[in-house]
MOPAC internal coordinates of N, CA, C and O (Angstrom, degrees):
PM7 1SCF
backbone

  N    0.0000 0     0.00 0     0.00 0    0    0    0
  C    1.4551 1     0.00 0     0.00 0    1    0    0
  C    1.5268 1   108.69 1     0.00 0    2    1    0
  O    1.2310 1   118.49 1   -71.92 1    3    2    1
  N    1.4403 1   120.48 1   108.08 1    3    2    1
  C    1.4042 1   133.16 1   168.40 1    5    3    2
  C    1.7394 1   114.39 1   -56.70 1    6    5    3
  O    1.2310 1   118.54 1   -69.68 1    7    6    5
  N    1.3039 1   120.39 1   110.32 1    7    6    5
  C    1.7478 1    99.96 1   176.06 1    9    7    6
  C    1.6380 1    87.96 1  -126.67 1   10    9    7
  O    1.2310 1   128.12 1   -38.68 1   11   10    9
  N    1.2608 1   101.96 1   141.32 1   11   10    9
  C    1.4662 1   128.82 1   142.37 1   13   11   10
  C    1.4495 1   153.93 1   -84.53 1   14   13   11
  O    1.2310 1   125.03 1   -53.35 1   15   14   13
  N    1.3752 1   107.94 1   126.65 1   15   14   13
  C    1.7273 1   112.38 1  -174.37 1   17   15   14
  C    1.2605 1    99.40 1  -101.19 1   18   17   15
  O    1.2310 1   117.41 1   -30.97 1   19   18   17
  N    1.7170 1   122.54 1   149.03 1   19   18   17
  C    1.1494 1   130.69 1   172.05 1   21   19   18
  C    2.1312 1    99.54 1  -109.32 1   22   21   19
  O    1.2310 1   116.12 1   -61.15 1   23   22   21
  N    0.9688 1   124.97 1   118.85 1   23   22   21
  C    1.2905 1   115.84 1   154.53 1   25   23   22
  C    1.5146 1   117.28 1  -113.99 1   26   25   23
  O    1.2310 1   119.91 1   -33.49 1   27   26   25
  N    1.2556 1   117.77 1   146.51 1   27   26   25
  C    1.1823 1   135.42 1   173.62 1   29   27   26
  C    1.6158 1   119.22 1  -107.57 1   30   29   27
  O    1.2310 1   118.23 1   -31.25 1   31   30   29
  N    1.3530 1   120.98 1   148.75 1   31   30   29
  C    1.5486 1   113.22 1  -167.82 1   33   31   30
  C    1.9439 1    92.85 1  -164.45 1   34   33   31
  O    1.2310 1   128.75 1   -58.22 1   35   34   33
  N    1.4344 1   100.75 1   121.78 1   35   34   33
  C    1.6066 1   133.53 1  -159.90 1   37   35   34
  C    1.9312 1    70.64 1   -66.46 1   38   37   35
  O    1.2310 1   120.22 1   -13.12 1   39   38   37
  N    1.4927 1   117.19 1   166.88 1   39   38   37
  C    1.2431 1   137.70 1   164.97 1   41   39   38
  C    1.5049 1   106.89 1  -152.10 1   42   41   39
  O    1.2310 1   126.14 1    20.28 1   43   42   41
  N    1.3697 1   105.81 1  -159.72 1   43   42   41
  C    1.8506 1   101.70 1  -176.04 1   45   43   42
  C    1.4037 1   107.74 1   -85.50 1   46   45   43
  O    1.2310 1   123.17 1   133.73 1   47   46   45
  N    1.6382 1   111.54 1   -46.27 1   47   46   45
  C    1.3583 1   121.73 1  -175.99 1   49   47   46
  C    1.6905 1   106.42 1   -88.62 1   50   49   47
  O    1.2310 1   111.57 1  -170.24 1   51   50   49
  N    1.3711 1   133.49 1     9.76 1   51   50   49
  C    1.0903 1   108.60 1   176.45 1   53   51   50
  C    1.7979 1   106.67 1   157.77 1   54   53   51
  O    1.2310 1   117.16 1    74.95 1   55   54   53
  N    1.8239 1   123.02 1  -105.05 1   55   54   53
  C    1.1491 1   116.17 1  -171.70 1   57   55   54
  C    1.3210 1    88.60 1  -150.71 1   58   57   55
  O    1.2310 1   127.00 1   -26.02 1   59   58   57
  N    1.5031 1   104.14 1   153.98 1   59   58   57
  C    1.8672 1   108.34 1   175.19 1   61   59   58
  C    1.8836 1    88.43 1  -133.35 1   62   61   59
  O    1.2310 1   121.25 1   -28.13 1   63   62   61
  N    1.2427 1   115.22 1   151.87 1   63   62   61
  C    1.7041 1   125.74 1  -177.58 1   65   63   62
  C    1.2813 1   102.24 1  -148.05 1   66   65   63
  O    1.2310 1   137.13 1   -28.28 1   67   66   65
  N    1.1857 1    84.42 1   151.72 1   67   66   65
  C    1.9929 1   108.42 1  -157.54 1   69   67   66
  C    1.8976 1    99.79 1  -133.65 1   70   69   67
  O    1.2310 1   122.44 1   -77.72 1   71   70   69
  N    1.4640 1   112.94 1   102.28 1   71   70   69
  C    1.5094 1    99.69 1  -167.15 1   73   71   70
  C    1.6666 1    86.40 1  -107.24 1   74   73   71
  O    1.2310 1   118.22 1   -57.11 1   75   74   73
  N    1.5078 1   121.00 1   122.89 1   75   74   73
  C    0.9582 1   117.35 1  -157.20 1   77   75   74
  C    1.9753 1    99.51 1  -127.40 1   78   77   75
  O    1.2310 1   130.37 1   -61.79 1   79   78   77
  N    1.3818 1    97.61 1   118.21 1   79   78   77
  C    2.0223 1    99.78 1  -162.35 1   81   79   78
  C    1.1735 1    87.44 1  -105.20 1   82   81   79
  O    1.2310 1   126.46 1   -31.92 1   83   82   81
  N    1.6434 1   105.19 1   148.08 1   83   82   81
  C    1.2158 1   117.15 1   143.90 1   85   83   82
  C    1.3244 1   132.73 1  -151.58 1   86   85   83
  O    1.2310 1   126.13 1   -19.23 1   87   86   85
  N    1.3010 1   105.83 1   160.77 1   87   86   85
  C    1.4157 1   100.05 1  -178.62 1   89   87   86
  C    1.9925 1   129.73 1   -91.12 1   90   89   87
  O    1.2310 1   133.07 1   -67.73 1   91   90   89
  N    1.6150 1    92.35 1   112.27 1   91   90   89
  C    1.2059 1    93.35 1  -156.25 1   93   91   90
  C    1.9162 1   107.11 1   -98.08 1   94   93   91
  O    1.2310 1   126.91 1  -159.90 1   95   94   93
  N    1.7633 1   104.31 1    20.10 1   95   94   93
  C    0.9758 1   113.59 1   166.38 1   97   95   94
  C    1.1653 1   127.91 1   -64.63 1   98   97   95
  O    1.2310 1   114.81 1    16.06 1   99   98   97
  N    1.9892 1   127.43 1  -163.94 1   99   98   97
  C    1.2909 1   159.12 1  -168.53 1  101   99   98
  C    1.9150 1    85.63 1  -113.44 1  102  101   99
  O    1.2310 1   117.89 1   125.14 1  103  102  101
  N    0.7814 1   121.63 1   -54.86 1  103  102  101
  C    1.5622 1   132.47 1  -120.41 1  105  103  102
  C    1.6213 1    81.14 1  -108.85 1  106  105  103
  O    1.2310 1   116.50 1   -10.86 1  107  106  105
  N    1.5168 1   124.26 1   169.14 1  107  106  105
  C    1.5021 1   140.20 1   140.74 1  109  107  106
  C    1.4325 1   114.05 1   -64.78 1  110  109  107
  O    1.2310 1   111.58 1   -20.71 1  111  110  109
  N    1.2738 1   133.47 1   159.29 1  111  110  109
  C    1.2887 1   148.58 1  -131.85 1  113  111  110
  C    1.1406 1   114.32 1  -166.13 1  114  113  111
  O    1.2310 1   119.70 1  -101.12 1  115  114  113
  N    1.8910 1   118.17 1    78.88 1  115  114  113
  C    1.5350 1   108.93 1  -164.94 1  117  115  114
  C    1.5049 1   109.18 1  -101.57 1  118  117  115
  O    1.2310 1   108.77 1   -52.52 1  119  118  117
  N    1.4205 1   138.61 1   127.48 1  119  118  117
  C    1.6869 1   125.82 1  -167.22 1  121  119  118
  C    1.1418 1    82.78 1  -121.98 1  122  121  119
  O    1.2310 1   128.62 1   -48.26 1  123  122  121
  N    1.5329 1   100.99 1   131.74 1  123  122  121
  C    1.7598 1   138.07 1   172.57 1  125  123  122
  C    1.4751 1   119.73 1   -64.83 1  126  125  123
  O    1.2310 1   106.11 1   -58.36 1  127  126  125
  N    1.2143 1   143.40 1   121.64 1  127  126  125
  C    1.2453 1   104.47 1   171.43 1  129  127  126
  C    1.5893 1   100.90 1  -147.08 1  130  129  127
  O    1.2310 1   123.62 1   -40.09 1  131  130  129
  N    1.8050 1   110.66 1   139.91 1  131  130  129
  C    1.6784 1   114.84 1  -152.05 1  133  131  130
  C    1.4906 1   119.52 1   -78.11 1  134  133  131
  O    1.2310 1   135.75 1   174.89 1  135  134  133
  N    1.9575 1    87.12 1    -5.11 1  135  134  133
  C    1.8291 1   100.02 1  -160.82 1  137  135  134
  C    1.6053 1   103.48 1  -142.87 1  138  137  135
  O    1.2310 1   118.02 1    33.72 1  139  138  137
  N    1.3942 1   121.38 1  -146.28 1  139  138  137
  C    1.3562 1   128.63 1  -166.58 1  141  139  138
  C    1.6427 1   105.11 1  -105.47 1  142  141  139
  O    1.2310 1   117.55 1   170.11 1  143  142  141
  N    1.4530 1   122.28 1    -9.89 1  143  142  141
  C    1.2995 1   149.72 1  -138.66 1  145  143  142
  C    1.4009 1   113.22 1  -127.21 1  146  145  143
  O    1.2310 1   123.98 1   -82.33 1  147  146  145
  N    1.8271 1   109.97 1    97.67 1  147  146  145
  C    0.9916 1   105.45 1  -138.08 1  149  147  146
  C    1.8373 1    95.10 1  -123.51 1  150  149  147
  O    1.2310 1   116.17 1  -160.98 1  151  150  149
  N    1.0604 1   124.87 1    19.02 1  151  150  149
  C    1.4541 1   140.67 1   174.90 1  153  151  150
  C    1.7625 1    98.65 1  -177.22 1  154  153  151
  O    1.2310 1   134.23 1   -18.75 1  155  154  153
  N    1.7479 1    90.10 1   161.25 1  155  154  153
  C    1.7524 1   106.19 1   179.98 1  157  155  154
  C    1.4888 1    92.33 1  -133.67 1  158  157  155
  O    1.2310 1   119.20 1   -41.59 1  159  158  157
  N    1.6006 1   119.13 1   138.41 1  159  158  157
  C    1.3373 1   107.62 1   162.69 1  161  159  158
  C    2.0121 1    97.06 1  -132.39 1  162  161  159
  O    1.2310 1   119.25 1   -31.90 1  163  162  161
  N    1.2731 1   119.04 1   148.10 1  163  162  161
  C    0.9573 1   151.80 1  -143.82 1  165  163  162
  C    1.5383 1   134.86 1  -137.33 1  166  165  163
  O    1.2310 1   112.75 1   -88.35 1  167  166  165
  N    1.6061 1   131.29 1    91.65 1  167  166  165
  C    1.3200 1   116.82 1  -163.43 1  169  167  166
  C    1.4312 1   101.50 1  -122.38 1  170  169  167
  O    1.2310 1   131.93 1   -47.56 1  171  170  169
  N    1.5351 1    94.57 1   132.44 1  171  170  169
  C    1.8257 1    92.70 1  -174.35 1  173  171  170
  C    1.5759 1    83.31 1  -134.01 1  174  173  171
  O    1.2310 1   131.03 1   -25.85 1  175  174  173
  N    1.8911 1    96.32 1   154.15 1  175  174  173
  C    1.6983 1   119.86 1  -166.68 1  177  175  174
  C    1.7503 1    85.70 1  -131.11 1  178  177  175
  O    1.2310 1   124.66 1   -51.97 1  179  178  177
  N    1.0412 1   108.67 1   128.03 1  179  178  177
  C    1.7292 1   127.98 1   171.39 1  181  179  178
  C    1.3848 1   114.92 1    54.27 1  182  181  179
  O    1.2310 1   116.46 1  -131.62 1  183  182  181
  N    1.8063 1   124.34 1    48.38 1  183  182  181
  C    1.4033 1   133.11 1  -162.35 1  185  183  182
  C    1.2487 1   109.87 1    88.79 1  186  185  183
  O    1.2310 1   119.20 1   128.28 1  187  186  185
  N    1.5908 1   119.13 1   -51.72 1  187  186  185
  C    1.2970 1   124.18 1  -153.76 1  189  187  186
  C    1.9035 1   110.62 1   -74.85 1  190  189  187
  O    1.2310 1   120.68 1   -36.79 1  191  190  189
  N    1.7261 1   116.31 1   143.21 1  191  190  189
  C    1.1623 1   111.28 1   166.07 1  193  191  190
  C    1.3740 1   110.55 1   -83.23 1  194  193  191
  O    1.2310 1   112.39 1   -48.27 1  195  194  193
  N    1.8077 1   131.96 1   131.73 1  195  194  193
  C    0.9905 1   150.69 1  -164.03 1  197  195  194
  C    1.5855 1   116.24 1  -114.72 1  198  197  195
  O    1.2310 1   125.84 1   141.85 1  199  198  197
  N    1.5086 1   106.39 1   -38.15 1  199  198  197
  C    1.8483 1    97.58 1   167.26 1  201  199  198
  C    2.1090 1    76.19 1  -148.86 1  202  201  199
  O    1.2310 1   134.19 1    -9.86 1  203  202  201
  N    1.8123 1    90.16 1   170.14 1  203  202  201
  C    1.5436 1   116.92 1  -167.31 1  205  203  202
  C    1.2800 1    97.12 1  -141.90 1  206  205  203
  O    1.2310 1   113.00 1   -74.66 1  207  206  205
  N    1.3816 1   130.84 1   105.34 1  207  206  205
  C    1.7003 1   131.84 1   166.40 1  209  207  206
  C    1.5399 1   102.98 1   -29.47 1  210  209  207
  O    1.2310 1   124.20 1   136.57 1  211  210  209
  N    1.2536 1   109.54 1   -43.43 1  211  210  209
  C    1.8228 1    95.58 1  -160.69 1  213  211  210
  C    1.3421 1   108.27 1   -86.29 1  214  213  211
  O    1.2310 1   114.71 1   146.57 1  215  214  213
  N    1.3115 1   127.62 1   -33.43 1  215  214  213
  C    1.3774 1   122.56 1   160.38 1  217  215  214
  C    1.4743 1   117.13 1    -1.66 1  218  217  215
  O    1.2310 1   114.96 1   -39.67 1  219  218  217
  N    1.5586 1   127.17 1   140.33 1  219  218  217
  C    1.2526 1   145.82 1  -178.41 1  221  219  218
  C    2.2634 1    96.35 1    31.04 1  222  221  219
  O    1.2310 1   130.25 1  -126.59 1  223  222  221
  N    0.7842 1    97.83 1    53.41 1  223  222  221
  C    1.6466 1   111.41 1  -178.43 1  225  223  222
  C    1.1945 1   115.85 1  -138.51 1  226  225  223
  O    1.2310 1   110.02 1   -76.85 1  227  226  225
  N    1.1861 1   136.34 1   103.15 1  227  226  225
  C    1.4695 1   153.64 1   166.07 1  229  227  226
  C    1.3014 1   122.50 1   -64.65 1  230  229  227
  O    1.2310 1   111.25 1   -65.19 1  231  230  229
  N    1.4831 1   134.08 1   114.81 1  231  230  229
  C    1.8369 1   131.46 1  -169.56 1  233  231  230
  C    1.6330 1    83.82 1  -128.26 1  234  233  231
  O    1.2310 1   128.99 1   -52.87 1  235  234  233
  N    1.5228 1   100.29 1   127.13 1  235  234  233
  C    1.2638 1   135.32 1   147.80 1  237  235  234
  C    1.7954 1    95.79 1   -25.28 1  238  237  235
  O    1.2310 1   130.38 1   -44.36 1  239  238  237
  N    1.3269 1    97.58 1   135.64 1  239  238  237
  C    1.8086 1   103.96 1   165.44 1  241  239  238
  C    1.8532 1   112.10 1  -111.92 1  242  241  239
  O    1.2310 1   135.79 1  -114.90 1  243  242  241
  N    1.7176 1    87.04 1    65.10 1  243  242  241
  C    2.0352 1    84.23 1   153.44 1  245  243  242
  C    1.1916 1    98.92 1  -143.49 1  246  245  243
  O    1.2310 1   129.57 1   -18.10 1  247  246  245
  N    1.7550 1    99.15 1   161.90 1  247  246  245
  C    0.7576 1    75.80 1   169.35 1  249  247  246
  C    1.9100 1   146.17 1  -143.46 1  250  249  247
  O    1.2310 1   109.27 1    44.18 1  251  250  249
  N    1.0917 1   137.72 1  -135.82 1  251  250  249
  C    1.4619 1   105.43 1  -146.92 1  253  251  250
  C    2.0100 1   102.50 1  -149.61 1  254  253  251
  O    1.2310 1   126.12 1    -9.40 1  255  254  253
  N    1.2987 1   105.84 1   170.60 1  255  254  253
  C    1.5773 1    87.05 1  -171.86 1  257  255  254
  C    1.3608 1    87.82 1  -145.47 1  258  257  255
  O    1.2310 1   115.44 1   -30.14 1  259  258  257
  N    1.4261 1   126.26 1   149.86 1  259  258  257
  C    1.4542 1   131.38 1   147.08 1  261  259  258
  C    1.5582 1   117.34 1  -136.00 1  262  261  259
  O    1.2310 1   138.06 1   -45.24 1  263  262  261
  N    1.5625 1    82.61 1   134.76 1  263  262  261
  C    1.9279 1    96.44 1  -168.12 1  265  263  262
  C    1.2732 1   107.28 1  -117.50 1  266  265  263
  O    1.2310 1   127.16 1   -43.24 1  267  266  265
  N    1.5726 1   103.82 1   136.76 1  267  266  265
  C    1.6365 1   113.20 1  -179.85 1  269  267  266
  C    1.1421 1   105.10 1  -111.19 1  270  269  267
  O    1.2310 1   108.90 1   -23.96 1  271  270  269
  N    1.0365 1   138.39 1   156.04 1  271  270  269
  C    1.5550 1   167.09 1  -125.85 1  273  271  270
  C    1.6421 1    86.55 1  -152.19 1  274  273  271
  O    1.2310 1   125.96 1   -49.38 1  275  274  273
  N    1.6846 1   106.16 1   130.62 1  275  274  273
  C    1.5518 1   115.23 1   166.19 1  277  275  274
  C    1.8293 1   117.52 1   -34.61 1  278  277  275
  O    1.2310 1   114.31 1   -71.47 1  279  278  277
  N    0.9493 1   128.37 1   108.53 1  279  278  277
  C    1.9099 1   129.47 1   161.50 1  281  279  278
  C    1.8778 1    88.83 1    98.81 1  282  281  279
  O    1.2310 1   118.51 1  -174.32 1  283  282  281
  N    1.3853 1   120.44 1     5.68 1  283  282  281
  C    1.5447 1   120.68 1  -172.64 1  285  283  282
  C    2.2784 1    85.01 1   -90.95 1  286  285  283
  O    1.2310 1   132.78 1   -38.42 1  287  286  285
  N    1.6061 1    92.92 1   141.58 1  287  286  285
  C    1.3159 1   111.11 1   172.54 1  289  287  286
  C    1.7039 1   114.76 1  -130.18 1  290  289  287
  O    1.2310 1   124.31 1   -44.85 1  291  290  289
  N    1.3047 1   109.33 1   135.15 1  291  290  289
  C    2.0194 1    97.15 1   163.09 1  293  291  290
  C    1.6593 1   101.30 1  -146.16 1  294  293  291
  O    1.2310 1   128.09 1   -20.89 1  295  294  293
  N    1.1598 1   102.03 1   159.11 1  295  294  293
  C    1.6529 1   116.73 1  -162.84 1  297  295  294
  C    1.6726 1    95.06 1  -117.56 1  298  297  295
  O    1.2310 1   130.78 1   -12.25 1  299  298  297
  N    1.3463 1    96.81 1   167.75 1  299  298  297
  C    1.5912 1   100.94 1  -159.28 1  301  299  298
  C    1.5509 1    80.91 1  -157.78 1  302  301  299
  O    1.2310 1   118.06 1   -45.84 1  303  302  301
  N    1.7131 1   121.31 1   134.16 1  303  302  301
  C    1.2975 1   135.05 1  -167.75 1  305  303  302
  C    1.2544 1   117.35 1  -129.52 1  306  305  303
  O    1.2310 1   119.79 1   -19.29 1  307  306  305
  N    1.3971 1   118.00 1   160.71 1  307  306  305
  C    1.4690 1   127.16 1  -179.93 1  309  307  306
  C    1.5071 1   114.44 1  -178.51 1  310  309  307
  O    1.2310 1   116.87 1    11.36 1  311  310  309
  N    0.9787 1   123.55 1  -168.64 1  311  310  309
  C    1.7833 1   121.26 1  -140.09 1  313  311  310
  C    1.3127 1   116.71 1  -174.35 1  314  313  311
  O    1.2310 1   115.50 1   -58.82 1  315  314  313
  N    1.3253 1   126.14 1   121.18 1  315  314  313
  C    1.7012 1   141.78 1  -152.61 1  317  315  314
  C    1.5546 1    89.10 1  -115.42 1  318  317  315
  O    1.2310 1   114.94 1   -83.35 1  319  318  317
  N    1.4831 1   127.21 1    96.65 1  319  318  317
  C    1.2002 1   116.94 1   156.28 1  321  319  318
  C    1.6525 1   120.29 1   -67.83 1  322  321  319
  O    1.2310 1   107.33 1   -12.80 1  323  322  321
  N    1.0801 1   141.21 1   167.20 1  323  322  321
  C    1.3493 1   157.37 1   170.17 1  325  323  322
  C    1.4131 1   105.93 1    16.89 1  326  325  323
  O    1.2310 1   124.49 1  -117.31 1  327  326  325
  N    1.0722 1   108.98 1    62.69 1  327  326  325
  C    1.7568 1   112.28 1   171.58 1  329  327  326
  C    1.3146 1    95.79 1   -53.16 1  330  329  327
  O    1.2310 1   133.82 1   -11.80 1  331  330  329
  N    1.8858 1    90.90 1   168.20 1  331  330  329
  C    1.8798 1    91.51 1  -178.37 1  333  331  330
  C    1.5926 1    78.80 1  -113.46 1  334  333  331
  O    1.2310 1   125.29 1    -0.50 1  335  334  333
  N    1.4773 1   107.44 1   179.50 1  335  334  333
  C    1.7996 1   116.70 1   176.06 1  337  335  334
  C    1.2029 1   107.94 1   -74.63 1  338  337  335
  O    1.2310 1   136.65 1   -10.50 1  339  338  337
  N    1.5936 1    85.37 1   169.50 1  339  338  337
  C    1.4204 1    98.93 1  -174.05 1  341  339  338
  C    1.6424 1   113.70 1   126.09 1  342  341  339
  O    1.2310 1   115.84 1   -15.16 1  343  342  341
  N    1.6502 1   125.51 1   164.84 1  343  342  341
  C    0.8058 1   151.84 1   144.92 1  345  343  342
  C    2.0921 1   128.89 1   -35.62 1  346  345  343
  O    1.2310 1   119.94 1   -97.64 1  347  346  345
  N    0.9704 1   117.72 1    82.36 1  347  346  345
  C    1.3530 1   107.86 1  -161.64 1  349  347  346
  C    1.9867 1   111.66 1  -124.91 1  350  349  347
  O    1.2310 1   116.86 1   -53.33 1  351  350  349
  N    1.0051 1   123.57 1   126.67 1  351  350  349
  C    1.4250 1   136.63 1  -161.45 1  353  351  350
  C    1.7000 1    88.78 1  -103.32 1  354  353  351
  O    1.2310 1   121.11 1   -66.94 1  355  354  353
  N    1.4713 1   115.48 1   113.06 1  355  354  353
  C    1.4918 1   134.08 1  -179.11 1  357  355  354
  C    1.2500 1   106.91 1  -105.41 1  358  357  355
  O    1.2310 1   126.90 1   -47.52 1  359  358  357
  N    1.5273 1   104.32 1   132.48 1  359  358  357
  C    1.5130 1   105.39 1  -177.54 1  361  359  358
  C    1.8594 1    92.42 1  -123.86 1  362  361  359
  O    1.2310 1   117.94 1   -24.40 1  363  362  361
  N    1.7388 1   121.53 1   155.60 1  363  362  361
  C    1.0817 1    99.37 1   169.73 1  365  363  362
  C    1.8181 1    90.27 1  -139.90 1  366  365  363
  O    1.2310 1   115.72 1   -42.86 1  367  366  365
  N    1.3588 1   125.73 1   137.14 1  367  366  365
  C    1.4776 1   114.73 1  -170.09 1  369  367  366
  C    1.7313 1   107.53 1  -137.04 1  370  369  367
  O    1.2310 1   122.18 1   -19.69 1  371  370  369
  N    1.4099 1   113.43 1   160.31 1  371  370  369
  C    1.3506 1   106.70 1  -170.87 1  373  371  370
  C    1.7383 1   101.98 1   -69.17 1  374  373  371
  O    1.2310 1   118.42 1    -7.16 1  375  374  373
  N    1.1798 1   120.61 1   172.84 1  375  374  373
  C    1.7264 1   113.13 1   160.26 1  377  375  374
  C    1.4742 1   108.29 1  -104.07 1  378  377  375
  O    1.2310 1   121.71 1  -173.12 1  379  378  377
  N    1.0674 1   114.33 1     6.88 1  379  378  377
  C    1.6208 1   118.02 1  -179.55 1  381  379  378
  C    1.4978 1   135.84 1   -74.30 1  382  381  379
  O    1.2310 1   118.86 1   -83.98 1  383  382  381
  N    1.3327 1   119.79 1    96.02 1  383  382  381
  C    1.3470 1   124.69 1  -179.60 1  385  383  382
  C    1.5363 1   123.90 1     7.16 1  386  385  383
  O    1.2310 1   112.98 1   -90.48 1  387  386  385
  N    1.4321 1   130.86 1    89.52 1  387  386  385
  C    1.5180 1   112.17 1   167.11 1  389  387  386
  C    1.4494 1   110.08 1    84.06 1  390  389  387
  O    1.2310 1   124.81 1  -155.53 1  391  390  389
  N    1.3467 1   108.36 1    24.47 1  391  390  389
  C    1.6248 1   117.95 1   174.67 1  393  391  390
  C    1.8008 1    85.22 1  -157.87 1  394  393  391
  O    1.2310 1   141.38 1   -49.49 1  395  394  393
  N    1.8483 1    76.11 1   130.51 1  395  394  393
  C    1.7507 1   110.44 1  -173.15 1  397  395  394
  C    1.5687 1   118.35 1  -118.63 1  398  397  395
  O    1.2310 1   128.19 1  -166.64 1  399  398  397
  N    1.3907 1   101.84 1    13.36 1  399  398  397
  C    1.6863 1   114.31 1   158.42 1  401  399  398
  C    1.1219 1   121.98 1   -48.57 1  402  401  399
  O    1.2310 1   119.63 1   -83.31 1  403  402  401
  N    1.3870 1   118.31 1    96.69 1  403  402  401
  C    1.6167 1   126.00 1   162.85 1  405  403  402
  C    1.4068 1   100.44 1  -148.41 1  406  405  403
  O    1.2310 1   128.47 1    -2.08 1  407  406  405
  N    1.9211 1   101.30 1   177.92 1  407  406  405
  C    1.3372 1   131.65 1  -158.35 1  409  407  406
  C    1.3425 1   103.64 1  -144.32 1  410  409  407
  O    1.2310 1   125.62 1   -46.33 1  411  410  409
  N    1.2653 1   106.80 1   133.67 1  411  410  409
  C    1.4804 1   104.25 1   157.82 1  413  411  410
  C    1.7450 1   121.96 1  -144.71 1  414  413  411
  O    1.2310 1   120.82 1   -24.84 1  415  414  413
  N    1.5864 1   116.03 1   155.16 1  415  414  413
  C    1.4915 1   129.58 1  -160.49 1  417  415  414
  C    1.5303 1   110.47 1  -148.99 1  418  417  415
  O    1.2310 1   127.65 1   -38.03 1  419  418  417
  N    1.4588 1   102.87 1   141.97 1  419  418  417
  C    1.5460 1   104.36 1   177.93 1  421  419  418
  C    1.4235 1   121.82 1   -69.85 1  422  421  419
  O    1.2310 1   113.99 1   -29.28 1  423  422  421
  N    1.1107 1   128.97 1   150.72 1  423  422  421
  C    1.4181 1   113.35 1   165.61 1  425  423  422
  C    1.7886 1    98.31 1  -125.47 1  426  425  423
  O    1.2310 1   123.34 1   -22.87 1  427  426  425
  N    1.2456 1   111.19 1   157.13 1  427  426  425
  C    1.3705 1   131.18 1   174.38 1  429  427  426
  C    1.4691 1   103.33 1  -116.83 1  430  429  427
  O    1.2310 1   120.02 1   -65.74 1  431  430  429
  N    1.7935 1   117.56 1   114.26 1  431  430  429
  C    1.3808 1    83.34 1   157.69 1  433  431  430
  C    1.8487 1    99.90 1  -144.91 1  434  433  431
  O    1.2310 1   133.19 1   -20.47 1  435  434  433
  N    1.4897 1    92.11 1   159.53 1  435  434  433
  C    1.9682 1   108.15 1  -161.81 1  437  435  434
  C    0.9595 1   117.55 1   -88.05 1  438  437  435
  O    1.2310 1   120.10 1   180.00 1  439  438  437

């Protein structure tokens, strides 16, 4: 069983996120992936999505695999320049084929 943490961490210009999986199985843990693009993180204000990590972002098309080993974890990062204020519901998820590991956290920002 793959589970995911979302952390969030304030910077000068804005937010940095750390989506950090692991495998909290018996078994090995192989995640598929169709492109170069290996997590999405995501902030939506009143339902609506408002910014998309991958936006204006280009991923290589091969493609790629990462395997966890039983109690083995790795984190995968990205970065919210100049949010505007407000109230914002953060989602952060693997991009990997047929694995639905994600996290999500509020952010406040002034």
């Amino acid at each position: 069983m793959v589970m995911a943490t979302l952390t969030a961490t304030a910077t000068d210009n804005g937010f940095s996120f750390a989506l950090t999986v692991r495998n909290n199985g018996d078994n090995p843990v192989s995640m598929q992936f169709s492109d170069a693009q290996r997590v999405e993180f995501t902030a939506q204000r009143d339902g609506e999505v408002v910014w998309r990590w991958s936006d204006g972002r280009m991923f290589g098309q091969a493609l790629g695999t990462v395997e966890l080993a039983p109690g083995e974890e790795t984190s995968f990062e990205g970065g919210w320049d100049d949010p505007p204020t407000g109230e914002f519901l953060v989602r952060g998820g693997v991009a990997a084929n047929g694995t639905d590991a994600s996290d999500e956290t509020t952010l406040t920002v002034a």
